[in-house]
C-alpha positions in Angstrom: 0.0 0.0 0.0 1.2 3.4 -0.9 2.5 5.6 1.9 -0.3 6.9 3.8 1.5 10.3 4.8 2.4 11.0 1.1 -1.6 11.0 0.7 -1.9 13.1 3.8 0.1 15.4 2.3 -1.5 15.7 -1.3 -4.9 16.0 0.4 -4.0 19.8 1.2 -4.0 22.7 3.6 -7.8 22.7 3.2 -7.9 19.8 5.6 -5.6 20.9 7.7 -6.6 24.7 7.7 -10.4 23.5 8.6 -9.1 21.3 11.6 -7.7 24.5 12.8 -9.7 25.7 16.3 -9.4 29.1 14.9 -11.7 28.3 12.3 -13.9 25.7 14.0 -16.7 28.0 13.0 -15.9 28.0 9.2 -17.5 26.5 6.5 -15.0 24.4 4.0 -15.6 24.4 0.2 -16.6 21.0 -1.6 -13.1 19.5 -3.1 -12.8 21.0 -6.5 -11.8 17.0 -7.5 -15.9 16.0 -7.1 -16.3 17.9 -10.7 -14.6 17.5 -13.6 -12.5 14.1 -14.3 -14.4 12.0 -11.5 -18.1 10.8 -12.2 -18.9 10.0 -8.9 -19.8 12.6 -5.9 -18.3 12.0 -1.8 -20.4 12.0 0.6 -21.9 11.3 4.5 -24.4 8.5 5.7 -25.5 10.8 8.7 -25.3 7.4 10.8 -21.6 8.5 11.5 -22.9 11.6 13.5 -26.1 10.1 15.2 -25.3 11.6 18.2 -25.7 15.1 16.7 -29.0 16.9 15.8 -30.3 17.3 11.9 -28.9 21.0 11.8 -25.4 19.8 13.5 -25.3 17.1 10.8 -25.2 19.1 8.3 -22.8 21.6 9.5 -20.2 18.5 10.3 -21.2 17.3 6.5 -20.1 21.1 5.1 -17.0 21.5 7.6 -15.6 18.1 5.7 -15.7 19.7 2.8 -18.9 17.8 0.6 -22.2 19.0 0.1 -24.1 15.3 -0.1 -26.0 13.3 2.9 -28.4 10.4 3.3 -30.2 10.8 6.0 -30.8 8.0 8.9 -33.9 8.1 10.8 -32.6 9.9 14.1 -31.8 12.8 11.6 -35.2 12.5 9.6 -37.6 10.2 11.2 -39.5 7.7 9.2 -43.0 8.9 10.0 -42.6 12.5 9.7 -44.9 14.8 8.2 -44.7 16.8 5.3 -44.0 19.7 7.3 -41.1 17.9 8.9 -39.9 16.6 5.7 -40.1 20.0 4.3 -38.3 21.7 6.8 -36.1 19.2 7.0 -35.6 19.6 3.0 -35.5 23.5 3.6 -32.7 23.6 5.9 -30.2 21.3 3.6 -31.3 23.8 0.7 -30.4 27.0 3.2 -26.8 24.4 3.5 -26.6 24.3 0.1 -26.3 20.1 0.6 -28.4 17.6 -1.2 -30.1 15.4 0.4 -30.0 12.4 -2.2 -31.0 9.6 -0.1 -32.7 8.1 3.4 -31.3 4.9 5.0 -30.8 1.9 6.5 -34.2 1.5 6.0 -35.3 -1.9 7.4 -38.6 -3.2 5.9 -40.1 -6.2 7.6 -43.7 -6.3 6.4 -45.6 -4.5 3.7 -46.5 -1.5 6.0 -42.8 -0.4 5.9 -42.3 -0.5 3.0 -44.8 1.4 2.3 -43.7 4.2 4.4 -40.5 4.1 3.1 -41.2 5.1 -0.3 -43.8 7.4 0.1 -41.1 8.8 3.2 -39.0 9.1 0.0 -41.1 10.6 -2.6 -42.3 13.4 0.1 -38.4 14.3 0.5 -37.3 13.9 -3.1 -35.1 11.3 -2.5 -33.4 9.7 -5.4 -32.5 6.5 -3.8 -33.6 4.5 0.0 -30.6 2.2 1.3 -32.7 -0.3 2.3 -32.3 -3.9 3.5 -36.2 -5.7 2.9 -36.9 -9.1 3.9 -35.9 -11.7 0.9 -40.4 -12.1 1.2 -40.6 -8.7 0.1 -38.2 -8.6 -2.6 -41.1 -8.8 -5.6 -43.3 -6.3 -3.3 -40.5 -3.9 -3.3 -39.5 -4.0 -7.4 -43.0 -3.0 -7.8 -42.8 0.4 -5.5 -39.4 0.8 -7.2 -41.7 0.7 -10.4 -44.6 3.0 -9.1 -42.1 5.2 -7.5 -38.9 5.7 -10.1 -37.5 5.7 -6.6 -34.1 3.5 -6.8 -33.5 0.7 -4.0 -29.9 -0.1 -2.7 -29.4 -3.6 -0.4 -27.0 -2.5 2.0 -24.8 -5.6 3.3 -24.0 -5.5 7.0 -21.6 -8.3 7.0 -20.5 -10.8 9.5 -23.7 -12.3 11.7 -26.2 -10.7 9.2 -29.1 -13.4 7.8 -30.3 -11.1 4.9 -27.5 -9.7 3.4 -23.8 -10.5 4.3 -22.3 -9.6 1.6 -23.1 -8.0 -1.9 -23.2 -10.9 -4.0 -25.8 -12.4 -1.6 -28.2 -9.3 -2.7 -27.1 -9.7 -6.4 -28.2 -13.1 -6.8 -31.5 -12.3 -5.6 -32.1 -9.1 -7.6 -30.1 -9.9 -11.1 -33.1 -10.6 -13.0 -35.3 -8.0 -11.1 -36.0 -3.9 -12.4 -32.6 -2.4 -12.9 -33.4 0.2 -10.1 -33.5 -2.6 -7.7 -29.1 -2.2 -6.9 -26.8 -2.6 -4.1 -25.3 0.0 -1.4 -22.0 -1.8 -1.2 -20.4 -0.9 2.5 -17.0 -1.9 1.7 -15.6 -2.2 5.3 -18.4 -4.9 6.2 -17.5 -6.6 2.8 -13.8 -6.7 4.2 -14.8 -7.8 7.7 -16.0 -11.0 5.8 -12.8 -11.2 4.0 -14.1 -10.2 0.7 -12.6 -8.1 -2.0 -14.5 -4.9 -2.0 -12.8 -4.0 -5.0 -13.6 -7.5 -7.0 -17.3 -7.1 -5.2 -17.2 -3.7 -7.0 -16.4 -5.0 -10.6 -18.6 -7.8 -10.5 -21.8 -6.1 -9.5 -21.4 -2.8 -11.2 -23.7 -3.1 -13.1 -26.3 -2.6 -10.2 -24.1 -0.2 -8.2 -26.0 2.7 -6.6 -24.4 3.3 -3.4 -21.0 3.1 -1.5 -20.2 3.2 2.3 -17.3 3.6 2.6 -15.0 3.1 5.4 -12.0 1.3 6.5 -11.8 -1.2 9.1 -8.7 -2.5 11.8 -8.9 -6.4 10.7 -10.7 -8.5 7.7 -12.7 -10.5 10.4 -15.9 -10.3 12.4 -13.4 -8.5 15.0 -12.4 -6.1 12.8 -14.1 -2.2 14.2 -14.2 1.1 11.9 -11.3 3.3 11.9 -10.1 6.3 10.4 -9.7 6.0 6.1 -5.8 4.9 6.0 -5.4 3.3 9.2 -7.0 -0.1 8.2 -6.5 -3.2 6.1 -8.3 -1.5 2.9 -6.3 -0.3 0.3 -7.7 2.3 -0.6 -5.8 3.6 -3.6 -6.3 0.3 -5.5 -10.0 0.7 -4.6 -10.5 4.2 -5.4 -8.6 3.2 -9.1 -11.5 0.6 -9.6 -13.9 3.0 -8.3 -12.7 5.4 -11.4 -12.3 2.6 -14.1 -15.6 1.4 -13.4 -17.1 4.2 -14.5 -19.0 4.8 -11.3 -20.9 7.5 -10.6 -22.9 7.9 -7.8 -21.6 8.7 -4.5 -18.9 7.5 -2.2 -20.8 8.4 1.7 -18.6 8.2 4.4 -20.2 6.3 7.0 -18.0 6.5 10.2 -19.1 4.7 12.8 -16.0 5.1 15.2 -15.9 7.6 17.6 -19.7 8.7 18.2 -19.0 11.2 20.6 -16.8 12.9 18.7 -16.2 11.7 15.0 -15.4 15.1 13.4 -11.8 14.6 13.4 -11.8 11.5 12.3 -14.1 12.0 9.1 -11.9 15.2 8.3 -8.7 12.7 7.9 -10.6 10.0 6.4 -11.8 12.6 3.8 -8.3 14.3 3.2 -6.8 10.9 2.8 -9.4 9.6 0.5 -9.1 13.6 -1.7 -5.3 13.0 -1.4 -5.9 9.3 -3.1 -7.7 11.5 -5.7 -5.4 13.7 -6.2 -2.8 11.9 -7.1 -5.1 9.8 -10.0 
């Protein structure tokens, strides 16, 4: 794996000028590298600041430089009303970030998933991250249908039933809508001791999401850590991420840290804009 520092060091002052106290109160601008040569768009799952309100999400989201969140449901709750939803909607629009997406969203039983597209449509939401029973699979192609709303199976890795891994989703949903694609969380993938990168190429075609994140071991032991620190090699991943001609987003989900995972999102983004630098 390439020197991490090099990559650290590529990333930019903009990192390391916005991790400054002094300007704890600033807002950062996006990375200049999420237009132009790159398809895809970085982003947050607002999982890795569930300890913060909605408007403290945001802020976090901006202060690390992108302007692109999916919402989990202590951010935007699942049965809000269209008031909610709109203020909600109002406020990222005041941020200038785009809310493209809610989730996890589990869906047990028809009722769920139910509310979770019509949760969707209300906010404008492009895609739901979403992990339905394997029952439900047929139920949910058709709201995919009704809804042009796109579904992404998010795999959670060792000790999940549904959805372990990606390829466990794919088999199930290869001959299904084309909307109906995969949120591939690549440090789960790696905790199973799978190839997030292979994982990547084989299932692009139904690509719609990635977690990313990095992880201390490619076991069941293995915990989130900072974006360099961990057993993913990130610059061969992020080179795949660019051949494949992938172009939705990249969300950060950072689950270390919940108390305090500002710092450690702000290096995980600078290494992964350092990776992009450099390509």
């Amino acid at each position: 794996m390439a020197n991490r520092r090099n990559f650290l060091k590529v990333a930019g002052l903009g990192m390391a000028a916005a991790s400054l106290p002094a300007l704890a109160g600033a807002s950062v601008k996006p990375f200049s590298g999420q237009k132009g040569s790159f398809k895809f768009h970085l982003g947050v799952a607002s999982y890795s600041v569930r300890k913060f309100s909605q408007e403290e999400a945001l802020d976090m989201t901006l202060r690390c430089g992108v302007t692109r969140i999916t919402f989990k449901d202590m951010h935007l709750p699942l049965d809000s009303d269209k008031a909610t939803i709109n203020n909600a909607l109002a406020l990222c629009k005041a941020k200038g970030i785009q809310l493209y997406g809610g989730g996890v969203i589990y869906m047990k039983n028809k009722e769920q998933v139910d509310q979770a597209f019509e949760y969707a449509k209300t906010a404008g939401m492009e895609m739901i991250i979403g992990v339905p029973v394997h029952e439900l699979l047929e139920y949910v192609e058709g709201k995919v249908k009704q809804y042009d709303i796109k579904l992404a199976i998010h795999n959670h890795g060792p000790g999940d039933e549904l959805y372990p891994s990606a390829e466990s989703a794919y088999v199930r949903i290869k001959n299904m809508d084309k909307r109906m694609g995969l949120c591939i969380d690549i440090g789960h993938t790696k905790r199973i001791d799978r190839d997030p990168e292979q994982d990547l190429v084989d299932f692009a075609d139904r690509v719609h999401d990635i977690h990313i994140k990095d992880v201390t071991a490619p076991t069941a032991k293995g915990t989130t850590c900072i974006i360099g620190r961990g057993v993913i090699n990130f610059p061969s991943f992020m080179k795949a991420v660019v051949k494949s001609g992938y172009s939705g987003t990249l969300a950060l989900e950072y689950e270390a840290e919940a108390n305090d995972p500002l710092p450690g999102m702000m290096e995980s983004f600078g290494y992964v804009k350092g990776i992009m630098a450099m390509l």
